[in-house]
N, C-alpha and C positions, 0 to 999 in steps of 0.2 A: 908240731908242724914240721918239724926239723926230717923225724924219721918218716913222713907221712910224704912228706917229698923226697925224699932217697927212694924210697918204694914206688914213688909214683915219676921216674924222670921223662923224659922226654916232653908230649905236646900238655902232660896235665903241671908239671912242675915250668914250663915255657911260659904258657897263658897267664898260670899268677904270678911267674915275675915279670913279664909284659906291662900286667897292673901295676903293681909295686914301684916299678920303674918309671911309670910314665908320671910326662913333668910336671902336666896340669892338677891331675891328682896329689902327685909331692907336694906341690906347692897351697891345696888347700885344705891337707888332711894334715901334713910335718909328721907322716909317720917316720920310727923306728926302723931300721930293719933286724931290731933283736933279736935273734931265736925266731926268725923271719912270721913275727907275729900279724904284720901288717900284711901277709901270703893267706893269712889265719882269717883275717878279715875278709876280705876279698872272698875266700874259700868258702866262707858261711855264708854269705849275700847269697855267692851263686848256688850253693846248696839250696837254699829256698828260691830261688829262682828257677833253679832245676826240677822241683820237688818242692810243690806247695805247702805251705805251713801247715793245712788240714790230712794231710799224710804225712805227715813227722813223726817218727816211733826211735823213743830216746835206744839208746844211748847217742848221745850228740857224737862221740867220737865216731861209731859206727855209720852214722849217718851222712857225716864229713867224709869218709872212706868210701862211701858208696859216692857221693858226687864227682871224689877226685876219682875215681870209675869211669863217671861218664862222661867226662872231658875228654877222653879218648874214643868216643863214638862221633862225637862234633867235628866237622869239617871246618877247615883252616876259613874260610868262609864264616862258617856258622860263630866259631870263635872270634872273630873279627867283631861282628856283631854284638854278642852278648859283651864283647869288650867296649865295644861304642856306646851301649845302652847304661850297661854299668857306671860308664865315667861320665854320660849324661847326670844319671838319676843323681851320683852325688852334687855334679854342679848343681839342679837344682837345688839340694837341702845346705849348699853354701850361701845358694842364693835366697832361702827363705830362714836360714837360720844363723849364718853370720859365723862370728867364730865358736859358737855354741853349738856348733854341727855335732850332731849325734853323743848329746853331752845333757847332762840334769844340771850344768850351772845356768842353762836360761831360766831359771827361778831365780837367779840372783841372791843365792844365799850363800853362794863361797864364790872366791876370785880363780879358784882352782877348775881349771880345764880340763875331765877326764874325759877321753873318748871311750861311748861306753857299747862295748860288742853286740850286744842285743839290740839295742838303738839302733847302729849300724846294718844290719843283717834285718832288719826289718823295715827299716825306712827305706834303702837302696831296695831289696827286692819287690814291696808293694813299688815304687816309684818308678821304678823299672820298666812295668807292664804298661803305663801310662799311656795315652798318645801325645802328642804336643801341643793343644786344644787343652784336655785335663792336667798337665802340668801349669801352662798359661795359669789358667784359673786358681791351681793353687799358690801364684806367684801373687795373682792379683788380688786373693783373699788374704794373704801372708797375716794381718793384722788381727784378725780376727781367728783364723786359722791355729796362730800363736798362742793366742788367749785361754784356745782350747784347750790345747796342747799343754799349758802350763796347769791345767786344771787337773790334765791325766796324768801328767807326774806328779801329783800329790795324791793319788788314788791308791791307799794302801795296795791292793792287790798288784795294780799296775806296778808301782815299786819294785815291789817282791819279786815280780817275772822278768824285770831286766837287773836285780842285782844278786839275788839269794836263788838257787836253785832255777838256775835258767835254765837248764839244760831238758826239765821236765816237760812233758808234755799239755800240760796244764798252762805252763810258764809262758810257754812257745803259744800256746792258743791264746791267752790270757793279753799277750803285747802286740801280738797282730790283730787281734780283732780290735783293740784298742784305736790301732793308730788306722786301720784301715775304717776303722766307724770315721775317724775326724777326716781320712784323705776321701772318704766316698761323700762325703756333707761338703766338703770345699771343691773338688773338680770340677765341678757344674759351672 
C-alpha cells in the first residue's frame, strides 16, 4: 500500500487517509496505521464499491490500482459521499456485530480478535449500496441474521474465499454471493 500511495498522491492517497483518520471509524475498528494497512482496507471496500464483485478479474493488486485510478475521476462532492456511506455501512456491522465486526471469532472458538480483509471488503461494500429502510431491517433481524451468518462461516468453501486464496476470482464470487444471499433474506 505504501508504494501504491506514493504513486497515487494527491485526491486518491487524501480520501483514504481522510478514512483512516476519521475518529468514529478509529474508535470502532482500533486500526493500525502500519504499512498504512488500514489505507488497504478502506481501498478494497471501495474497489468493490467502484467495481462490482461480478467484474473482478484477479490480479487483486491490479484491480486495487485500477480503483486507486478512479478516485481521481470522483468529484470532491462525489468523494464526500462514498466517504459518508462507507463510515455508514461499517457503523452498521458494529452495530449488528459487536466487537466481532468483520472477524470469524463470532463463532466463539478463540478469544482472538482478527479483523479479516475479505469480511471487510465485502460486508462494507454489499452494505453500502443499502438504503436506510434495508439496513433498518438488518438491524432488526440482527438475531437471526447472526444465526445465519455463523452457519456461513463454517461452510468450508465460504472459509476458503475469505482465508486461502482470496484474491481468486472464484474466492471473490464465492463470499459475496455468500453474504449477499443472507443480507438479501434479512433487508426486507
Amino acid at each position: 500500500m505504501e508504494i501504491r500511495n506514493a504513486l497515487n498522491q494527491g485526491t486518491p492517497s487524501l480520501f483514504l487517509k481522510s478514512l483512516s483518520e476519521d475518529l468514529k471509524l478509529r474508535s470502532i475498528l482500533r486500526l493500525a496505521d502500519n504499512r498504512m494497512e488500514d489505507r488497504e482496507l478502506y481501498l478494497r471496500a471501495y474497489a468493490f464499491i467502484n467495481t462490482k464483485y461480478l467484474y473482478y478479474e484477479k490480479p487483486l493488486t491490479t484491480f486495487l490500482d485500477k480503483a486507486m485510478e478512479s478516485i481521481y475521476k470522483k468529484t470532491k462532492e462525489g468523494l464526500e459521499e462514498i466517504s459518508r456511506k462507507i463510515i455508514d455501512a461499517i457503523v452498521i456491522q458494529s452495530e449488528l456485530f459487536g466487537r466481532h465486526i468483520f472477524s470469524k471469532s463470532i463463532l466463539g472458538n478463540t478469544n482472538k480478535i482478527i479483523l479479516n480483509s475479505a469480511l471487510f471488503e465485502v460486508w462494507v461494500s454489499l452494505v453500502y449500496f443499502l438504503d436506510g429502510n434495508e439496513k433498518r431491517a438488518l438491524l432488526s433481524n440482527s438475531d437471526i441474521l447472526i444465526k445465519e451468518y455463523k452457519i456461513l462461516l463454517r461452510n468450508e468453501a465460504f472459509v476458503k474465499s475469505i482465508t486461502t486464496s482470496t484474491a481468486s476470482n472464484e474466492a471473490v464470487r464465492t463470499r459475496f454471493e455468500g453474504v449477499k444471499k443472507i443480507i438479501d433474506k434479512f433487508k426486507k
